[in-house]
C-alpha positions as CSV (number, residue, x, y, z in Angstrom):
1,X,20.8,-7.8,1.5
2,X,19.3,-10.8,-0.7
3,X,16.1,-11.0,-1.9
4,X,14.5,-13.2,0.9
5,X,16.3,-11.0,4.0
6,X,14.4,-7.7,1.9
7,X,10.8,-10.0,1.9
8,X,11.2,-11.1,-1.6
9,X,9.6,-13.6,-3.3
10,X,9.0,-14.4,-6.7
11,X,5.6,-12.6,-6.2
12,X,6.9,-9.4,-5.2
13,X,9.5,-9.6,-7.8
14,X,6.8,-9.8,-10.4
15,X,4.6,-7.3,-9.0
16,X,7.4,-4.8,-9.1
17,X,8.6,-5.6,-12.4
18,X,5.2,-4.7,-13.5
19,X,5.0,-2.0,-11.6
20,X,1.6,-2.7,-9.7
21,X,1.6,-1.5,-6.3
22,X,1.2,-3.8,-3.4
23,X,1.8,-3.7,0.4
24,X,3.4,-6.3,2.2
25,X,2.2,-8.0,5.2
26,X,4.6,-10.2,7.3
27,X,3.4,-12.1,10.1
28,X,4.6,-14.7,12.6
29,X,3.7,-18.1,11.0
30,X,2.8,-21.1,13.7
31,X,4.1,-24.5,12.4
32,X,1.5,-26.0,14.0
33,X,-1.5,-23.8,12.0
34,X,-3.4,-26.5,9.6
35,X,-5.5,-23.5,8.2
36,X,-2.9,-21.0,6.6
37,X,-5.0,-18.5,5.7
38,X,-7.6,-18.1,8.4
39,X,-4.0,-18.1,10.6
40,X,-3.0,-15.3,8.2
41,X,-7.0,-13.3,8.8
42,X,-6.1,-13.8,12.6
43,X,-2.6,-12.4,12.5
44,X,-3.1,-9.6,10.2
45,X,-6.6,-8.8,11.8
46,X,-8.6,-8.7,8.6
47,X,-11.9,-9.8,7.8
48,X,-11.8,-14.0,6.7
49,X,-14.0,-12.8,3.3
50,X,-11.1,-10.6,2.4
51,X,-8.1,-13.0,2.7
52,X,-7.7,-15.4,-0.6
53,X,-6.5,-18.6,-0.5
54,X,-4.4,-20.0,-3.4
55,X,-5.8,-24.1,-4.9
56,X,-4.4,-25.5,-6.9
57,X,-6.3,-27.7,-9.2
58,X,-6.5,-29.6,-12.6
59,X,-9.1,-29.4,-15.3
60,X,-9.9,-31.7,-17.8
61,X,-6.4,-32.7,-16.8
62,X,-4.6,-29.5,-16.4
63,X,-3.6,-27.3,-13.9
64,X,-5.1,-24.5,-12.7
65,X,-5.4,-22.0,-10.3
66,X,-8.5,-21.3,-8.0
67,X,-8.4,-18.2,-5.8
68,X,-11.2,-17.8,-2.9
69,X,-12.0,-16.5,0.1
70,X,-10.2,-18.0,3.2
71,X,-13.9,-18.3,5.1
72,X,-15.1,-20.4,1.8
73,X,-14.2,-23.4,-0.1
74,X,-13.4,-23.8,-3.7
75,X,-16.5,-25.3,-6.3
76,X,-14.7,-27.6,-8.5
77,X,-17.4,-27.7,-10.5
78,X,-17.7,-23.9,-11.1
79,X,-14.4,-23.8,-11.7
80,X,-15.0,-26.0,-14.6
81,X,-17.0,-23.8,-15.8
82,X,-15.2,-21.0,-15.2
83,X,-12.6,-22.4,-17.4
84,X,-15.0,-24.4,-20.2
85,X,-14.1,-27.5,-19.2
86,X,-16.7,-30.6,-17.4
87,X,-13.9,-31.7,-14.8
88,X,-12.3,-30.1,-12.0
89,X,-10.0,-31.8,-9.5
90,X,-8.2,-30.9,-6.5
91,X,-4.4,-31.2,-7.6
92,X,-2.3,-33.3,-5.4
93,X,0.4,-31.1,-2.9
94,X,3.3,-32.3,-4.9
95,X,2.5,-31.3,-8.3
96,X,1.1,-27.8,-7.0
97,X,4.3,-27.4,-5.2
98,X,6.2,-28.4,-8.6
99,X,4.1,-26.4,-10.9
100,X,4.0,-23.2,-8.8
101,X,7.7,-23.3,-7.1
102,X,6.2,-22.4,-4.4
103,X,5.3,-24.7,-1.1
104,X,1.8,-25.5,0.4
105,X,0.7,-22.8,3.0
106,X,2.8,-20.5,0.7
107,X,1.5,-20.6,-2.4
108,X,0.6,-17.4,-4.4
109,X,-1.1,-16.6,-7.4
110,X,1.7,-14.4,-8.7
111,X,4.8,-15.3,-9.9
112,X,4.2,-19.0,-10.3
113,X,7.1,-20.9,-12.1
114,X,4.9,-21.5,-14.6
115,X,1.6,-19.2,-16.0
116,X,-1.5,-21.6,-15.4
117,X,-5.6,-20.5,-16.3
118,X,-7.0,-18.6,-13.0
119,X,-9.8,-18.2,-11.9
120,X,-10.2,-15.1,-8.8
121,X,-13.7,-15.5,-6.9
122,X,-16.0,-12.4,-7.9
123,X,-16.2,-11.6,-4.4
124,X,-12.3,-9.8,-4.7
125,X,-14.5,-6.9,-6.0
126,X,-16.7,-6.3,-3.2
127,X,-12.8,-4.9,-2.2
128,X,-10.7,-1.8,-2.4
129,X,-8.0,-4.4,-1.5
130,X,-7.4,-8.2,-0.8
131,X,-5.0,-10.1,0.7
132,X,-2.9,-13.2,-1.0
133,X,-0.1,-15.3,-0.2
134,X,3.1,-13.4,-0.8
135,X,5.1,-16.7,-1.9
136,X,5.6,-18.0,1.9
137,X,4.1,-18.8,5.0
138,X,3.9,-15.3,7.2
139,X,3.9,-13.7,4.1
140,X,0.8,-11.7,2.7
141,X,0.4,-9.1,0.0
142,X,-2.6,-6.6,-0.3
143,X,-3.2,-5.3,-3.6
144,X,-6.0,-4.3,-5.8
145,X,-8.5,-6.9,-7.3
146,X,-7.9,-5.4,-10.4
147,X,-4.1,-5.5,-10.0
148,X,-3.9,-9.4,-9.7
149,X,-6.4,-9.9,-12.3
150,X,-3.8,-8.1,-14.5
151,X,-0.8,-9.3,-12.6
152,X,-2.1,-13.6,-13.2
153,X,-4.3,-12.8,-16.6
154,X,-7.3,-14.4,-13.9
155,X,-10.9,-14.8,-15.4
156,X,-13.2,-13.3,-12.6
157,X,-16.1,-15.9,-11.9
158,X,-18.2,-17.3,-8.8
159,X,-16.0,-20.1,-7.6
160,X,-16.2,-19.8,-4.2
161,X,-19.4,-21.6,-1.8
């Protein structure tokens, strides 16, 4: 069986190779959704505040990675500061997608083709577990907060509004 027929990703070939535990969480992905995570929330019937969304974004001219609640939206600005720098952009899809390996609606924080700074809203530790992309559309992984903080080497920080 190959790695995508068994669910795997770059993600949860990372996770296992650092043997932190994770579920997975496949789900049937509409082509039409425009909101990938809140689809994800709906499909998987968890709470909006406990599904992250992956952003990618640059600052000070270099990419990083935002990671926040589905129901919220990324501050740039905290983000920033998060990460000592005075600008934060949105990156455009097809550098994320570049960067990452990954494509939009499918992008996760692990196993990224390259390690960028990233930043996890504090509000992952309000949670036993959380939910993040697993690498591809219908694809979610619940882990531990504490486990992708040690999994991406993510600064914990109030990014999300």
């Amino acid at each position: 069986m190959s790695r995508r027929q068994a669910g795997g990703t770059p993600a949860t070939v990372a996770l296992s190779a650092a043997g932190i535990a994770f579920t997975l969480h496949p789900y049937e992905h509409d082509p039409r959704a425009t909101s990938y995570g809140l689809e994800a929330a709906s499909a998987l019937g968890v709470a909006p505040g406990r599904v992250f969304k992956t952003l990618m974004a640059s600052v000070d001219g270099r990419l990083c990675v935002g990671i926040v609640p589905v129901s919220g939206q990324l501050d740039l600005k905290a983000l920033a500061r998060a990460l000592g720098g005075s600008k934060a952009v949105m990156a455009k899809v097809a550098a994320a997608e570049r960067a990452t390996g990954y494509v939009a609606g499918g992008i996760s924080p692990i196993g990224q083709r390259r390690a960028h700074p990233t930043v996890l809203d504090e509000s992952a530790t309000a949670y036993d577990t959380i939910f993040v992309s697993g690498g591809r559309r219908g694809l979610d992984l619940e882990l531990a907060p504490a486990d992708l903080v040690a999994a991406t080497g993510a600064l914990t920080a109030e990014i999300g509004r």
